[in-house]
MARDO-400685 format. One record per residue: residue in three letters; x, y, z of N, C-alpha, C in turn. Coordinates in steps of 0.02 Angstrom, whole numbers, padded with zeros to 5 digits, always signed. Atoms other than C-alpha are relative to their C-alpha. Layout:
alaXYZXYZXYZ
...
% end
This chain:
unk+00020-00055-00043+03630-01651+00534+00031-00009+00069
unk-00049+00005-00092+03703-01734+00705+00067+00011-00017
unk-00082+00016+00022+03875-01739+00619+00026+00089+00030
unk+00010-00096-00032+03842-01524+00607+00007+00016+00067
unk+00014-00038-00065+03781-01492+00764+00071-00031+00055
unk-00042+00022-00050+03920-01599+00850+00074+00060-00028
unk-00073-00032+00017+04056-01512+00752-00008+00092+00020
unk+00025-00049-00034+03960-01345+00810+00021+00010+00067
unk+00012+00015-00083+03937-01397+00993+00083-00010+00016
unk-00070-00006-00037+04134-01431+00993+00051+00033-00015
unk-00026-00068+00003+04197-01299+00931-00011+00068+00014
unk+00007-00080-00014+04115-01153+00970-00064+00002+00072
unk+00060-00023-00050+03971-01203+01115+00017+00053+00032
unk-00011-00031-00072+04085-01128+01271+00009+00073-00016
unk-00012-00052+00012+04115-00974+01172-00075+00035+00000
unk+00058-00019-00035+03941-00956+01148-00050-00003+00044
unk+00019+00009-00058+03881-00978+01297+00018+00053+00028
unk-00039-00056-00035+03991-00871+01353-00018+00074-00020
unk+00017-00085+00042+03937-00714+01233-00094+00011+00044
unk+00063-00022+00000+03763-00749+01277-00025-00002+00075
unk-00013-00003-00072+03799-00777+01479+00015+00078+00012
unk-00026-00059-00048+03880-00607+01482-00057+00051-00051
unk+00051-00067+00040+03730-00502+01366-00056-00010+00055
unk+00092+00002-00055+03577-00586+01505+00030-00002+00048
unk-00026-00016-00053+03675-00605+01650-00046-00078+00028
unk+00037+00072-00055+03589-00803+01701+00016-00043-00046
unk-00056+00058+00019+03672-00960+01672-00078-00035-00036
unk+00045+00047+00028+03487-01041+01658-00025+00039-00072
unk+00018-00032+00036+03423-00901+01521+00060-00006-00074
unk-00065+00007+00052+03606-00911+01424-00017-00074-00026
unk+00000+00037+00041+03575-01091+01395-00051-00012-00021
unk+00044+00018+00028+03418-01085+01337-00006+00031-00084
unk-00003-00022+00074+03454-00968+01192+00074-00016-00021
unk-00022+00052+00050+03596-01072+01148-00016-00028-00025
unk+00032+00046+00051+03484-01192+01101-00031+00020-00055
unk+00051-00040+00047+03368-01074+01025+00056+00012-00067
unk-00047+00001+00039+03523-01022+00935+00030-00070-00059
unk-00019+00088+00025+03596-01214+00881-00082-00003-00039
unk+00083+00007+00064+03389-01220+00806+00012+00039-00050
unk-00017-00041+00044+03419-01076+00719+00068-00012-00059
unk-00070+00023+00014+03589-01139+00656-00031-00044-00070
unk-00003+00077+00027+03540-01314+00605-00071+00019-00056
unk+00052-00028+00060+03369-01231+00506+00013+00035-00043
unk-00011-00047+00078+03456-01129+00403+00077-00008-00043
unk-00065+00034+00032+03632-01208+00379+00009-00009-00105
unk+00014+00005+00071+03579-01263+00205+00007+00083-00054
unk+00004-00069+00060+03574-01066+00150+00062+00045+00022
unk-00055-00047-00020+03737-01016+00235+00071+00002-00070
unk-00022-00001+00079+03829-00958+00076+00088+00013+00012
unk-00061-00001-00035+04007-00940+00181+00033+00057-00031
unk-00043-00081-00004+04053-00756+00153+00024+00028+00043
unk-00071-00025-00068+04113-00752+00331-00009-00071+00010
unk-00026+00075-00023+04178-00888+00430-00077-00020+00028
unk+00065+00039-00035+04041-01009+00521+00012+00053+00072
unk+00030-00023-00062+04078-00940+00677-00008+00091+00003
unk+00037-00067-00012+04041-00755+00650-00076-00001-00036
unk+00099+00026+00025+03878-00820+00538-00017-00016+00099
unk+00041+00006-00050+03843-00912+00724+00004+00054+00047
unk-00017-00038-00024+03898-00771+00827-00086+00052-00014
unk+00011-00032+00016+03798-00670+00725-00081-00003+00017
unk+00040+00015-00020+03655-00753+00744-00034-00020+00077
unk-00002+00009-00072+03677-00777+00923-00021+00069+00034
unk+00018-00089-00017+03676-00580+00926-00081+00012-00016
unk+00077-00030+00014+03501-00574+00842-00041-00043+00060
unk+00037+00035-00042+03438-00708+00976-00003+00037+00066
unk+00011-00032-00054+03490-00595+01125-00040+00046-00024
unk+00059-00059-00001+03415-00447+01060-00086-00026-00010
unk+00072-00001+00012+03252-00527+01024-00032-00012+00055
unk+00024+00007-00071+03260-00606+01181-00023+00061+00049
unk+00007-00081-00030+03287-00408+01260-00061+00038-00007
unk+00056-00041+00011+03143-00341+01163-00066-00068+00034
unk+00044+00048-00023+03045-00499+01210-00017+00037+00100
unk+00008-00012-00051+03079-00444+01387-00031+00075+00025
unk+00018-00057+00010+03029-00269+01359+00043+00054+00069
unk-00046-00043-00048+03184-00187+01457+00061-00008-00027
unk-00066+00023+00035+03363-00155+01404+00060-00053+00063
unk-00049+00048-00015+03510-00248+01458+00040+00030+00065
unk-00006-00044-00057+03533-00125+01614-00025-00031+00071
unk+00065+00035-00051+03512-00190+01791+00024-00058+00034
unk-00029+00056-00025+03594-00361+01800+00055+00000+00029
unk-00074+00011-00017+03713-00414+01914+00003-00075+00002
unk-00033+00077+00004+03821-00562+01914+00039-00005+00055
unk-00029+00009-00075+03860-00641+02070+00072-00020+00007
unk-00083+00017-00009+04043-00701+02139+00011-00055-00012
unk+00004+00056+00024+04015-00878+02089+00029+00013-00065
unk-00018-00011+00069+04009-00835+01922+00049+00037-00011
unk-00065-00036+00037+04163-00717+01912+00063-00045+00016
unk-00051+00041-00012+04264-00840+01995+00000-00070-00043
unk-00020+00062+00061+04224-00975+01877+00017+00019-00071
unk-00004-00007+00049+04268-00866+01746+00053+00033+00006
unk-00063-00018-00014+04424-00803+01818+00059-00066-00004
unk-00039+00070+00011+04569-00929+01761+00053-00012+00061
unk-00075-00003-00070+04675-00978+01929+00061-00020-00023
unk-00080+00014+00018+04853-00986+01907+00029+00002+00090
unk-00012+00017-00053+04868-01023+02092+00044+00096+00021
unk-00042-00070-00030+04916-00813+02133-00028-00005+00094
unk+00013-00014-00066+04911-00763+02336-00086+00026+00003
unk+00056-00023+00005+04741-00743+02398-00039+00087+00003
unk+00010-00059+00002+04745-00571+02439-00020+00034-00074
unk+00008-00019+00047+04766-00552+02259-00065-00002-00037
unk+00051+00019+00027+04633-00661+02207-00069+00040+00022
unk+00062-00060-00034+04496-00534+02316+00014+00057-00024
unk-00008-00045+00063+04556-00401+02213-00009+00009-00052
unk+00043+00002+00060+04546-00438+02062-00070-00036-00026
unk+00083+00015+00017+04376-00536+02084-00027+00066+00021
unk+00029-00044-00010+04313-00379+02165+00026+00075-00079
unk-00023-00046+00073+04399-00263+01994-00061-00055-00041
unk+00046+00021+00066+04307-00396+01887-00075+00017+00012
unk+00079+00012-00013+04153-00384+01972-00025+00077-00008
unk+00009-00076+00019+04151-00166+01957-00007-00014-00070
unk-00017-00006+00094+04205-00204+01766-00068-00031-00019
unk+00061+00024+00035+04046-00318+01745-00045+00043+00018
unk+00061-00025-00017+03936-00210+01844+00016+00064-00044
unk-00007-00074+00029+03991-00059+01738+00000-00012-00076
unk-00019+00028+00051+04006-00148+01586-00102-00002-00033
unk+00074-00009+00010+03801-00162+01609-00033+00077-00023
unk+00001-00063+00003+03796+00031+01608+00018+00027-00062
unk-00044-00030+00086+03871+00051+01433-00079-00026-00033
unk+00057+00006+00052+03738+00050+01289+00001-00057-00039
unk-00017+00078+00009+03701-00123+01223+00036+00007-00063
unk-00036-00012+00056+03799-00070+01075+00064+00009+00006
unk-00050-00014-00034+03933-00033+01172+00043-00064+00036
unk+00008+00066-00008+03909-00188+01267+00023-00067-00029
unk+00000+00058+00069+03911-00296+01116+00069-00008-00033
unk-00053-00027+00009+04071-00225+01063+00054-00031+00062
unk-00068+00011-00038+04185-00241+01205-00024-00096+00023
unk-00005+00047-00051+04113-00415+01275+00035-00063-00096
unk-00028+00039+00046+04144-00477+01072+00097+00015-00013
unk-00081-00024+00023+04310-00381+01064+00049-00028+00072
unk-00062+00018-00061+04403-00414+01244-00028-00068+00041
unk+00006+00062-00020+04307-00552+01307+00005-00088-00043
unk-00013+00067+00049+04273-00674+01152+00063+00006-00043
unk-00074+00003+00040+04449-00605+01083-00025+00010-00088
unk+00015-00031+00069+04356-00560+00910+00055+00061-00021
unk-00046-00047+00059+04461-00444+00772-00056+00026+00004
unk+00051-00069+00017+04376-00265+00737-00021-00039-00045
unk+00049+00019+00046+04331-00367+00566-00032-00058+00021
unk+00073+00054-00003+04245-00512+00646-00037+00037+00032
unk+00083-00025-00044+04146-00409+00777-00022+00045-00069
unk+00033-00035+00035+04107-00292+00617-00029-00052-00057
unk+00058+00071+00020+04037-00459+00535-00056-00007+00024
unk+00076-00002-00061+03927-00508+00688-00045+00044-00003
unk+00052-00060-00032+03861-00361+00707-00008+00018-00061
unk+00043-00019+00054+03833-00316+00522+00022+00070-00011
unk-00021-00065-00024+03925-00146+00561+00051+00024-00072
unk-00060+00004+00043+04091-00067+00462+00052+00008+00063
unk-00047-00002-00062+04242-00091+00565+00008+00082+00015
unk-00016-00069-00033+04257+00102+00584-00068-00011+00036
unk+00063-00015-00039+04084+00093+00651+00021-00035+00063
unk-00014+00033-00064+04159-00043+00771+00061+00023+00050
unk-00030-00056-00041+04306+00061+00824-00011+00046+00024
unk+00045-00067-00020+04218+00209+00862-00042-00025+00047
unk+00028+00022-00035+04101+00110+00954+00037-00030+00073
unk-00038+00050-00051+04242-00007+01069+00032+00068+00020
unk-00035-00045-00035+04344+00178+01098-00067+00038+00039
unk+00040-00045-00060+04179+00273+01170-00030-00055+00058
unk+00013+00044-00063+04138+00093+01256+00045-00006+00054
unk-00036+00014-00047+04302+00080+01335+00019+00100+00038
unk-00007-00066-00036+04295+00276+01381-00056-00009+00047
unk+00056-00021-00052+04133+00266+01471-00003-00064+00039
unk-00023+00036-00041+04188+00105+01548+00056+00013+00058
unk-00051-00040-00042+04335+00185+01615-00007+00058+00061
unk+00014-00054-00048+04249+00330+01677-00055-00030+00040
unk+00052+00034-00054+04100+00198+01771+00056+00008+00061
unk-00042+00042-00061+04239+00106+01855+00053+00062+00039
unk-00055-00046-00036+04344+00273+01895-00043+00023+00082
unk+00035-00028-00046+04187+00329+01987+00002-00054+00049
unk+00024+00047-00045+04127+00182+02076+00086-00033+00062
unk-00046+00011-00023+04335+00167+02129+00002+00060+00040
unk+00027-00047-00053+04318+00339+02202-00060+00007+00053
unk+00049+00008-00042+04158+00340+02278+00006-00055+00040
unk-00016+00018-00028+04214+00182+02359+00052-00018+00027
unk-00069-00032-00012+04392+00244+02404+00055-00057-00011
unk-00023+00056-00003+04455+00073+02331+00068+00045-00040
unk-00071-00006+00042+04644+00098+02245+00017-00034-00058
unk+00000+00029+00048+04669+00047+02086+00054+00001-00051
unk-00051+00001+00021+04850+00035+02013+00015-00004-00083
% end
């Protein structure tokens, strides 16, 4: 069972962490339903019958842990912001001019705050498709979906993402190339 969880924990923690950092929006709340997750994992391992890979089974299960967490909280996923700490540790430096670097942390930081505004279905979709780098058929694994259901879903997510961030770039007369 430690053998599991290690070969778990080093292959896939930072990813999930990462899925379940950007669905709550708190570093302390994300790692707690990792763990919850890794329990969940390691209790039912024995019945995972490998019709998808392990990591869209954990993924997948990682997805049912936020939402329960969500309904647990009795509010949707609307609301959170994520401070500049956190976009800059999740922005990869390649040493660019700083001017640059205040740009595109301030673009990432519209994209997350607008990214909250999409429907957690929507949500779920783009942060498994452009952030964890998932294929239309693994996020339509995770999520239990059919990949047309998940294309249809990632084109009206990235339309009404487009049209947040168009507004919030107008209304604050920022330029956006």
């Amino acid at each position: 069972m430690q053998d599991l969880f290690r070969r778990f924990y080093d292959q896939y923690h930072h990813d999930l962490f990462q899925f379940l950092f950007y669905m709550v929006k708190s570093r302390e709340q994300a790692e707690d339903l990792v763990q919850e997750v890794y329990i969940k994992v390691l209790q039912s391992y024995d019945r995972f019958e490998g019709r998808s890979s392990e990591k869209t089974w954990l993924f997948s299960i990682a997805r049912h842990v936020a939402i329960d967490w969500f309904r647990k909280q009795k509010r949707t996923a609307h609301g959170h912001a994520i401070d500049e700490d956190t976009v800059q540790h999740i922005l990869k430096d390649h040493s660019p001019l700083p001017e640059d670097v205040a740009i595109q942390n301030e673009q990432i930081h519209i994209m997350y705050k607008c990214i909250e505004k999409c429907s957690v279905d929507q949500k779920l979709v783009l942060i498994l498709r452009y952030i964890q780098s998932f294929s239309i058929a693994e996020t339509a694994e995770v999520l239990g979906w059919t990949e047309s259901k998940v294309k249809t879903t990632q084109h009206r997510g990235l339309k009404v993402l487009k049209s947040l961030m168009e507004e919030i770039y107008a209304k604050e007369g920022i330029f956006h190339g």
